[in-house]
C-alpha positions as CSV (number, residue, x, y, z in Angstrom):
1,X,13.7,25.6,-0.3
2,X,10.4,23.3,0.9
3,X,11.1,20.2,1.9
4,X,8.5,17.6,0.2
5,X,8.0,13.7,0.2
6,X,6.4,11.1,-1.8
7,X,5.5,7.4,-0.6
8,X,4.5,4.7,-2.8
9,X,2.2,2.0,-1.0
10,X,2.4,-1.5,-2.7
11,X,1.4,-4.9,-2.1
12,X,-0.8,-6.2,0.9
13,X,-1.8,-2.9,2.6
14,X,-5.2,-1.5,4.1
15,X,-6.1,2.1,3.8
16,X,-8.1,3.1,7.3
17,X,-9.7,6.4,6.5
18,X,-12.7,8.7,5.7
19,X,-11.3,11.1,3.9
20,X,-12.6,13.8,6.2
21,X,-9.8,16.0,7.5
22,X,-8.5,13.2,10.2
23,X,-5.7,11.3,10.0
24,X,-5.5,7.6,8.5
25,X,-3.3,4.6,8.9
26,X,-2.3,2.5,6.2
27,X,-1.7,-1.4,8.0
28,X,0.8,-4.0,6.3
29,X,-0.9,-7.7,6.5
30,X,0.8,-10.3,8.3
31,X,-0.8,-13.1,5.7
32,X,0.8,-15.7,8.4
33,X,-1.5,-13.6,11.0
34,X,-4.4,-14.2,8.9
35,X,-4.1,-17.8,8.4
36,X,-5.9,-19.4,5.4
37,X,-8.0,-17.6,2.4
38,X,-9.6,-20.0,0.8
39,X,-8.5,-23.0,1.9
40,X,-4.9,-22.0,0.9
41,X,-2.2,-20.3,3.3
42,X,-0.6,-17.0,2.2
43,X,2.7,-16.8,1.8
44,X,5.2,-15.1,3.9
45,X,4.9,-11.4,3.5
46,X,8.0,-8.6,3.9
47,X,7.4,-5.0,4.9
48,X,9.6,-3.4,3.8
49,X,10.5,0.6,3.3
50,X,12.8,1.4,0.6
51,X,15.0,4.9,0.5
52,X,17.6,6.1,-1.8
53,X,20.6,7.0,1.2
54,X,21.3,9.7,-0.9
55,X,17.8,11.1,0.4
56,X,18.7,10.8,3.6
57,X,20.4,14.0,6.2
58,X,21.6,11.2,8.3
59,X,22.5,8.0,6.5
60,X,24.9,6.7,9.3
61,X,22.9,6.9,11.7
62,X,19.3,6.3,10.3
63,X,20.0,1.9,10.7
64,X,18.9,0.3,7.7
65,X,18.1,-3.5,8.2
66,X,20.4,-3.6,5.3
67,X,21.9,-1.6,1.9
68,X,22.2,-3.0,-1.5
69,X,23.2,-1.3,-4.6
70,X,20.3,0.4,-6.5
71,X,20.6,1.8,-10.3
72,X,23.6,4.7,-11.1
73,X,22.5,7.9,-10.2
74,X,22.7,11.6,-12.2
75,X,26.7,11.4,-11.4
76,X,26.8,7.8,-12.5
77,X,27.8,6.6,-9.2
78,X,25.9,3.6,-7.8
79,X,23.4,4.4,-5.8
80,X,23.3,2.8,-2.2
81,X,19.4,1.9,-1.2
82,X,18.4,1.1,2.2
83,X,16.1,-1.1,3.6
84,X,14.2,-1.2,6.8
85,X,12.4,-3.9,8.3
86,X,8.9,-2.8,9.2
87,X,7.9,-6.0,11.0
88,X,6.3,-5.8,13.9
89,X,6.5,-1.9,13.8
90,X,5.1,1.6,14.1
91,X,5.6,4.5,11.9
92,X,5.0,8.0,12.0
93,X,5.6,10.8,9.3
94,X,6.2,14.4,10.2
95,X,7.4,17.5,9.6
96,X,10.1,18.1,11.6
97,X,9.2,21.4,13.9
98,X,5.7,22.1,12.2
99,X,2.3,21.8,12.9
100,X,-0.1,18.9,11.4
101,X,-2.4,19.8,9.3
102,X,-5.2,18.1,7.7
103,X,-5.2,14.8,5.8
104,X,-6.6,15.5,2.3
105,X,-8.4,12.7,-0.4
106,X,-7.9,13.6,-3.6
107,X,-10.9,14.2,-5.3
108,X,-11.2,14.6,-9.3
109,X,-14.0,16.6,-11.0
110,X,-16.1,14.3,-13.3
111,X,-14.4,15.5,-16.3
112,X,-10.7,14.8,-14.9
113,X,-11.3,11.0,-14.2
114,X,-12.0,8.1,-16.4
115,X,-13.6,5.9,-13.5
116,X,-14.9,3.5,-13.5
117,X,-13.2,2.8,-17.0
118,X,-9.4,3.0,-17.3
119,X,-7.9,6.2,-18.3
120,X,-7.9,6.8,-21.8
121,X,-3.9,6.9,-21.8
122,X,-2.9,4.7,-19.3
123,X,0.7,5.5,-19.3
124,X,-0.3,8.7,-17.8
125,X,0.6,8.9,-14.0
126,X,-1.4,12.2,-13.6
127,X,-4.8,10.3,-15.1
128,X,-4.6,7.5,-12.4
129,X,-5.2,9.9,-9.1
130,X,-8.4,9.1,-8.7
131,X,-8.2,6.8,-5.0
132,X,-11.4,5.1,-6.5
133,X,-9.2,3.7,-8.4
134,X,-8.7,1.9,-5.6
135,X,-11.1,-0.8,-4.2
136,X,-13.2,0.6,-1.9
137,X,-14.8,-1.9,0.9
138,X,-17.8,-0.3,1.6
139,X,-19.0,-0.7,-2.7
140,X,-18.0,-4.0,-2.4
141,X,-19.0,-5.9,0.3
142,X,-21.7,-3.2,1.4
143,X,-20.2,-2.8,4.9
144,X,-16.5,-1.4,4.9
145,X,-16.2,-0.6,8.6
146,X,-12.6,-2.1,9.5
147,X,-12.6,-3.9,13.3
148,X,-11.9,-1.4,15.7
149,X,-9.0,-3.4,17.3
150,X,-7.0,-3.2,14.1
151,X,-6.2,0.7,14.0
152,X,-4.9,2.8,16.5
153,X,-6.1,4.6,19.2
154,X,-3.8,7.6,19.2
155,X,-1.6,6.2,22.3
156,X,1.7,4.6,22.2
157,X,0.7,1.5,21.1
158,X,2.9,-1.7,23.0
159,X,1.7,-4.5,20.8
160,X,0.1,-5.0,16.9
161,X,-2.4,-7.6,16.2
162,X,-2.1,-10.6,15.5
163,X,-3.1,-9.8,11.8
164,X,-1.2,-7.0,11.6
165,X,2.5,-7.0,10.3
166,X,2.9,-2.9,10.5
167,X,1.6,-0.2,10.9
168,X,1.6,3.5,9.3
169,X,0.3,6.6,10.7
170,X,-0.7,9.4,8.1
171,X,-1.6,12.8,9.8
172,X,-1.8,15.5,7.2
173,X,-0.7,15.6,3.6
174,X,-2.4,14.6,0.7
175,X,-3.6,10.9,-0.7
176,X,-4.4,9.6,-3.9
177,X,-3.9,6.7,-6.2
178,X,-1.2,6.6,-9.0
179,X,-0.3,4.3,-12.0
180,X,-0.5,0.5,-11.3
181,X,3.4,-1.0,-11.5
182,X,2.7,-2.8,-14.2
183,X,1.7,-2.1,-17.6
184,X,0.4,-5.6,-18.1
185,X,-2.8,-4.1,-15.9
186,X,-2.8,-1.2,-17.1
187,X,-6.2,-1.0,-19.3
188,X,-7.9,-3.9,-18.2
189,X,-11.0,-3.0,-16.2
190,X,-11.8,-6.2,-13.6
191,X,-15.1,-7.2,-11.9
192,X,-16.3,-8.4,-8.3
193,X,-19.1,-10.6,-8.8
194,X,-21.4,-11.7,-5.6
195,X,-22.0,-15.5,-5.3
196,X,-25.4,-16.3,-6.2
197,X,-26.6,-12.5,-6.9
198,X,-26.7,-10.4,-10.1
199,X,-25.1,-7.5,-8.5
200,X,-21.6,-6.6,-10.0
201,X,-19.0,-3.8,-9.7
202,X,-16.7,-3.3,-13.0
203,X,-13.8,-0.8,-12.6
204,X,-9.9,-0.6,-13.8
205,X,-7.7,-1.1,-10.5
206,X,-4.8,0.2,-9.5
207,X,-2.0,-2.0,-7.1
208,X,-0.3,1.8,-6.0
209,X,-1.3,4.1,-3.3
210,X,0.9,7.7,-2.9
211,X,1.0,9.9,0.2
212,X,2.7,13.3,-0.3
213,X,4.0,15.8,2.9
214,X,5.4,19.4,1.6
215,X,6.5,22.0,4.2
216,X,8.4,24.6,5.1
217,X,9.8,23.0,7.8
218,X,14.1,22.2,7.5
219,X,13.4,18.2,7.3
220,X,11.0,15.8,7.2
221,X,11.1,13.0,10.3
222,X,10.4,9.2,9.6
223,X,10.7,7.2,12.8
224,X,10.2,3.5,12.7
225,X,8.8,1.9,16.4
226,X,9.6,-1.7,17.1
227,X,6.7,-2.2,19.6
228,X,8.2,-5.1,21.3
229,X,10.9,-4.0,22.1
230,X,14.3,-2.8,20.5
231,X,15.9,0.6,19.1
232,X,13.6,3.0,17.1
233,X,15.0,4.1,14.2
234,X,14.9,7.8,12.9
235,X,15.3,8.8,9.2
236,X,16.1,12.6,8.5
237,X,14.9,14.2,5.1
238,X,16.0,17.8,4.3
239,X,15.1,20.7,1.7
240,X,15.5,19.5,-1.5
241,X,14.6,21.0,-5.4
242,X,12.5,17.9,-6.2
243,X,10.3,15.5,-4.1
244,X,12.1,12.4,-1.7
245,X,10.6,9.8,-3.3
246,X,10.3,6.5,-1.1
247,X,8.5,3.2,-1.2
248,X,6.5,0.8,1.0
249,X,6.1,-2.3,0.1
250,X,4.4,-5.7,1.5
251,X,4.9,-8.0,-0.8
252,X,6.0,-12.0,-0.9
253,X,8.8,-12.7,1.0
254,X,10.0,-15.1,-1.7
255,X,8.3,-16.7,-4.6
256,X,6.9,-20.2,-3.5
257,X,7.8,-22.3,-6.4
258,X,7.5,-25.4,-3.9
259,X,3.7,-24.8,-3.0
260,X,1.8,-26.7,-5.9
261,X,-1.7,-25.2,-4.8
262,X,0.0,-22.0,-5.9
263,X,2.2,-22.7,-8.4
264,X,-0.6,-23.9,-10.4
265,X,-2.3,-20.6,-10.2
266,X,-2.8,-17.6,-12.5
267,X,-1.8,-13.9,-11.6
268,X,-5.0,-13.3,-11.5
269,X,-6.2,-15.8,-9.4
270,X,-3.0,-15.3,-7.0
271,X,-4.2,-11.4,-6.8
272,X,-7.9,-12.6,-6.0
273,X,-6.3,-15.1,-3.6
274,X,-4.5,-12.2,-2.0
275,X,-7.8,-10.0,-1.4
276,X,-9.8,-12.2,0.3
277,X,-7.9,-11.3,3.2
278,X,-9.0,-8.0,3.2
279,X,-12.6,-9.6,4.8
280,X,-10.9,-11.0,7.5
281,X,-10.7,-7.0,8.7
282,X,-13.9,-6.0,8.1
283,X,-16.1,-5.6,11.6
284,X,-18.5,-7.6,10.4
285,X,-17.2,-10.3,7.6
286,X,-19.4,-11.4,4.8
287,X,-20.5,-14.6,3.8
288,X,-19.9,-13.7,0.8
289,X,-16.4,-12.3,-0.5
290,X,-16.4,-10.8,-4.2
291,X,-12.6,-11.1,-5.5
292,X,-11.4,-9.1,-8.4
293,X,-11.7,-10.9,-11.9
294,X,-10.8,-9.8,-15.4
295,X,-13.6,-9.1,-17.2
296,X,-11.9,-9.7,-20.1
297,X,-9.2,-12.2,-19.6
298,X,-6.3,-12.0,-22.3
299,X,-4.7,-14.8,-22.8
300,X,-0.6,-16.2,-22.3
301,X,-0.6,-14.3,-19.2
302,X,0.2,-16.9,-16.5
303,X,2.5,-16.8,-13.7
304,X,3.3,-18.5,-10.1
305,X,3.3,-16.1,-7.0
306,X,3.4,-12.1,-6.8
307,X,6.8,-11.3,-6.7
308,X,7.5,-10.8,-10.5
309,X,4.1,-10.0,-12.2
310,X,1.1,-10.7,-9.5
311,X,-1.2,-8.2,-9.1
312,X,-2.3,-7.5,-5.6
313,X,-4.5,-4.2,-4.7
314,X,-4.5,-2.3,-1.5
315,X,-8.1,-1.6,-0.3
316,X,-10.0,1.5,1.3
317,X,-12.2,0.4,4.5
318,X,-13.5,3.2,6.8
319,X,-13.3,4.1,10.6
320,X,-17.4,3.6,11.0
């Protein structure tokens, strides 16, 4: 029996890649790191990964930050979930005794992709694979070279920046996007428009990135690097008949009901709010910073903050 993994990527997260063969990172924003977007201060951001114990080879000793009850399970028996504090953090994914291969983009034929538009059933995970799905830096703001402090250099790392709340490293497996969390967003196709220039990119977005290992190896190793200081933490996955399906997520730490700058915003304007910080990484940032917009806005759908019903997008920026 193989043992296979699947990882979810939510919230404020920045794909580093080329989608050549190498290896990628995916970093977690520290918003208080970035400081201000717009004249307006993020709010605290958690990152956080998410596993089923029942997942886990070695659930006593893998040291969740904490465990809280998740839905009943096939035996209805309530399932314990664990969460782990990525804050400040490394991580790195491999399989346990086996050699790293290549790290693959998926890549759809013309036919098998509805993109730019939204797939024609958008219910279907399958028809949302397509990683330009998600926003890619470079068609955006022209330039999508990240700043080379931000990523790794292969060494042990001993601190993150400033900017950076944690950090994932992806060797081999396969990447692609998936089906946006929530169906609200789920056919709408949004545009970024460039101050003062007729020059616009329309496409549907997804909020959801998924990374998937399978090997032959007997498990699967997650292990989770506090870089200043402090245990690492090691999380054990074995064989198993179907996928371990995890999640990492970056999203508000808590819904800011208080702050009237954001309380009187829409979802849509929160998610825009959300991507300007993406610039902030780019080696050389823009003057001006296209953020996403409904093209067609529908209306009633209003909201404070990103925990509930925000929509926040990752985004793809490149080595060089």
């Amino acid at each position: 029996m193989s043992t296979a993994l699947s990882i979810a990527f939510t919230g404020l997260c920045a794909l580093i890649g080329d989608g050549d063969g190498r290896p990628a990172e995916i970093l977690l924003l520290d918003a208080r790191g970035i400081g201000e977007v717009g004249g307006i201060t993020l709010p605290e951001h958690a990152p956080t990964l998410v596993v089923s114990l029942s997942n886990l080879a070695n659930p006593e000793s893998s040291g969740p930050t904490r465990v809280i009850a998740g839905a009943p399970g096939l035996t209805s028996r309530m399932e314990q979930v664990g969460l782990w504090d990525l804050t400040g953090s490394e991580v790195r994914i491999r399989a346990q005794g086996g050699e790293s291969a290549s790290l693959q983009y998926f890549r759809p034929s013309k036919d098998d992709t509805s993109w730019p538009e939204a797939p024609r059933n958008v219910h279907d995970p399958g028809s949302w694979r397509d990683l330009r799905f998600v926003p890619n830096m470079k068609a955006i703001a022209g330039d999508g070279r990240i700043d080379p402090p931000l990523v790794g250099t292969g060494d042990p790392a001993t601190t993150l920046p400033r900017s950076v709340a944690a950090r994932i490293h992806l060797d081999s497996g396969l990447l692609e996007a998936t089906i946006p969390s929530q169906e609200t967003y789920r056919d709408d196709v949004f545009e970024f428009r460039v101050t003062g220039s007729e020059r616009t990119l329309r496409q549907a977005l997804t909020d959801t990135i998924q990374w998937t290992l399978k090997s032959e190896a007997p498990a699967i190793v997650i292990d989770v690097v506090p870089l200043a200081g402090g245990p690492a933490k090691r999380l054990l996955l074995g064989p198993s008949a179907v996928p371990h399906r995890i999640f990492i997520s970056n999203l508000p730490a808590e819904n800011v009901l208080h702050a009237e700058a954001l309380h009187a915003m829409s979802d849509e304007e929160m998610g825009a709010l959300h991507f300007g910080a993406y610039y902030k990484l780019l080696l050389n940032e823009p003057a001006d910073k296209p953020l996403p917009k409904l093209q067609y806005a529908r209306p009633n759908r209003k909201g404070a903050g990103l925990v509930h019903s925000g929509f926040c997008p990752p985004a793809i920026f490149s080595r060089q």
